[in-house]
C-alpha positions in Angstrom: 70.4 174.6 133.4 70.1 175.4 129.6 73.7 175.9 127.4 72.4 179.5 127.2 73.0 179.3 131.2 75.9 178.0 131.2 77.3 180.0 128.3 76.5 183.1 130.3 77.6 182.5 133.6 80.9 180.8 132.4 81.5 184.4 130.4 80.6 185.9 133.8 83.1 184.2 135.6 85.7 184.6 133.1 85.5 187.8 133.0 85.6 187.8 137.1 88.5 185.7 137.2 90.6 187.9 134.6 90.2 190.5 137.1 91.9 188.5 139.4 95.5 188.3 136.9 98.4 190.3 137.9 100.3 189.9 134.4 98.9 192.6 132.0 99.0 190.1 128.8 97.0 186.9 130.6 94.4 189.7 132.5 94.0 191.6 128.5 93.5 187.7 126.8 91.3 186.6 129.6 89.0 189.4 129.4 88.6 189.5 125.8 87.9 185.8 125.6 85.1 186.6 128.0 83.7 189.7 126.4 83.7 187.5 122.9 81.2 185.1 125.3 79.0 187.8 126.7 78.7 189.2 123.0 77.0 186.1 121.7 75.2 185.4 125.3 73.8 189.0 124.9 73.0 188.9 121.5 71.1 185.6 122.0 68.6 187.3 124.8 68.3 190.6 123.0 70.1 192.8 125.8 71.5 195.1 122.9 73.3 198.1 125.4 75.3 194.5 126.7 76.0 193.7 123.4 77.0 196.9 122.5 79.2 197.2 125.7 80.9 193.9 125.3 82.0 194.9 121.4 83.5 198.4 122.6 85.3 196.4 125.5 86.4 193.5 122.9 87.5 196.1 120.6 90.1 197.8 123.7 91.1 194.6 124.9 92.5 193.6 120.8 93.9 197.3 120.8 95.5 196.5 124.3 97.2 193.4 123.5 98.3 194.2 119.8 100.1 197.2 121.8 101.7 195.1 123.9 103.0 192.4 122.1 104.5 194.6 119.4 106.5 196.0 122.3 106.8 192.5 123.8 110.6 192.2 121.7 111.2 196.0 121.5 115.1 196.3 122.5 113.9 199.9 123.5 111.5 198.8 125.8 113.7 198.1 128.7 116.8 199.4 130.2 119.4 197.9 132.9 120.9 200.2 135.5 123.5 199.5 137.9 122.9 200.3 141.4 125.2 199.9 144.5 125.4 197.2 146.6 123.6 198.5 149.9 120.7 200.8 147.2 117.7 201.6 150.0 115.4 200.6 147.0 116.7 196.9 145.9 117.2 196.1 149.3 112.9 197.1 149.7 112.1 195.2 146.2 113.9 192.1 147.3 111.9 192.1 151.2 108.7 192.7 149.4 109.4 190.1 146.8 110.5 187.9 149.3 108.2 185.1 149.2 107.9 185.3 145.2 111.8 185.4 144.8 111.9 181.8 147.3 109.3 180.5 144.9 111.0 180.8 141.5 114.4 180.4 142.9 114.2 178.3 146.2 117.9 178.3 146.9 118.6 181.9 146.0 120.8 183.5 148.3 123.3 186.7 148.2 125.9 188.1 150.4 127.2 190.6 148.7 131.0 191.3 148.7 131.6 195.2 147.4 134.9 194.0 145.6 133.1 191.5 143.2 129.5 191.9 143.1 127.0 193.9 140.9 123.3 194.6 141.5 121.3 195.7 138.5 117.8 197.1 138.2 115.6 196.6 135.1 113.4 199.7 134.4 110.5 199.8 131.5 110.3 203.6 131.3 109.6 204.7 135.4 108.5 201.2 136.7 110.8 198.2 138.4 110.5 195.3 136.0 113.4 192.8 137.6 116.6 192.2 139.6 119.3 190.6 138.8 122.3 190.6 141.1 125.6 189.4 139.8 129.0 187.6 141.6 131.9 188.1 139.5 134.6 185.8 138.9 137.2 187.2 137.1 135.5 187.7 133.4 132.5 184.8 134.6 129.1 186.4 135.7 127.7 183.9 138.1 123.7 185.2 138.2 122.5 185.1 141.9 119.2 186.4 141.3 117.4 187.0 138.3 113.6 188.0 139.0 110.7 189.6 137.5 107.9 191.2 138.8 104.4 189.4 138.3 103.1 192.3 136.2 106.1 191.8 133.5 106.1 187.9 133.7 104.6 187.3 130.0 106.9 190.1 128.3 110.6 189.3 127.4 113.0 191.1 129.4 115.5 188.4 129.8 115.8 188.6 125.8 116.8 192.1 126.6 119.0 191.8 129.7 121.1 189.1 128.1 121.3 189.3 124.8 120.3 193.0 123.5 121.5 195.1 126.2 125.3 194.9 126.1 126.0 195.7 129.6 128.0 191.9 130.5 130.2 192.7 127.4 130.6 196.3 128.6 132.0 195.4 132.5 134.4 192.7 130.9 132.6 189.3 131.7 133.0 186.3 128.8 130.8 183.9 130.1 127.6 184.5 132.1 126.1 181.3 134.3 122.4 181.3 135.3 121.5 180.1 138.6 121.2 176.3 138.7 117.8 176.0 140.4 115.2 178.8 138.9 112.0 177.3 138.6 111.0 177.6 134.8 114.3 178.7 133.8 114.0 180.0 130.0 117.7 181.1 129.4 117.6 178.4 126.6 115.3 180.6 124.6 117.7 183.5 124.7 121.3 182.1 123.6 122.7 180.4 126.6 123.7 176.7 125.9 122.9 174.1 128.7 125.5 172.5 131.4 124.2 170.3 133.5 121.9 172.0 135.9 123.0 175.8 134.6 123.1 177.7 131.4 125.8 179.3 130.1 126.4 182.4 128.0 129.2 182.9 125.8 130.1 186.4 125.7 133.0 185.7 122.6 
């Protein structure tokens, strides 16, 4: 196999496998990356209508992502809504997220109390882009569940939820906790300071 081979079937596959990618950023870098490949593989054998194709697909995948991460830290992007406790919808995001929720928070778990608990949904104009559901304590937030969807995963909601949107302030919480065993957590990045296994945000 010559490096023309290999150069063309590894920009075949790549482009194959970014199909594969549920998160909108990683499936728009992927596939540019592997139109870039079949540009020069095409170019090199003289199939010019590849070529060709492979440019005009570059060319959307650049205007794509530029779109996206311009919006990536737009406060506007997002919005939080409160929703009660026993909402038909959470109660069918959190069984069809089921096994994804386990995985990024193993220990996650919820019995909600109507006196003291708040379930929030975060929208990006009509479409679900998280959970979070809350137990209050007094004017602490104690964060049961805070999930995003796949599709979402490599935008900042978070940075919205917690920091731009106001709505902790708003319902009289100080201090906000994050759970103590997310996988990945990245509450760091957004103004909580570390304690011990959880993050805390200061509200005053």
């Amino acid at each position: 196999m010559t490096w023309l081979d290999v150069l063309g079937w590894g920009g075949s596959a790549l482009l194959v496998f970014s199909l594969l990618q549920t998160r909108v950023l990683r499936f728009r870098a992927l596939n540019l990356v592997a139109c870039v490949i079949l540009v020069a593989f095409n170019a090199f054998v003289e199939v010019w209508p590849m070529v060709g194709m492979n440019l005009v697909l570059s060319a959307i995948n650049v205007w794509f992502l530029v779109t996206l991460l311009r919006a990536r830290h737009d406060e506007t992007a997002f919005e939080v809504i409160e929703v009660g406790l026993d909402d038909a919808y959470l109660h069918r995001l959190l069984a069809v997220h089921g096994d994804d929720i386990r995985r990024y928070q193993p220990g996650s778990t919820w019995q909600p109390v109507v006196e003291r608990d708040h379930a929030f949904l975060v929208l990006k104009g009509d479409e679900t882009v998280g959970v979070v559901l809350i137990d209050a304590d007094g004017d602490v937030a104690q964060v049961r569940l805070d999930y995003v969807t796949p599709r979402f995963r490599d935008f900042t909601p978070g940075e919205f939820v917690w920091r731009d949107s106001g709505i902790w302030a708003r319902l009289g919480f100080r201090h906000v906790i994050s759970p103590p065993d997310m996988v990945g957590a990245y509450y760091g990045k957004v103004g909580f300071r570390p304690n011990g296994r959880e993050f805390v945000l200061d509200l005053v």
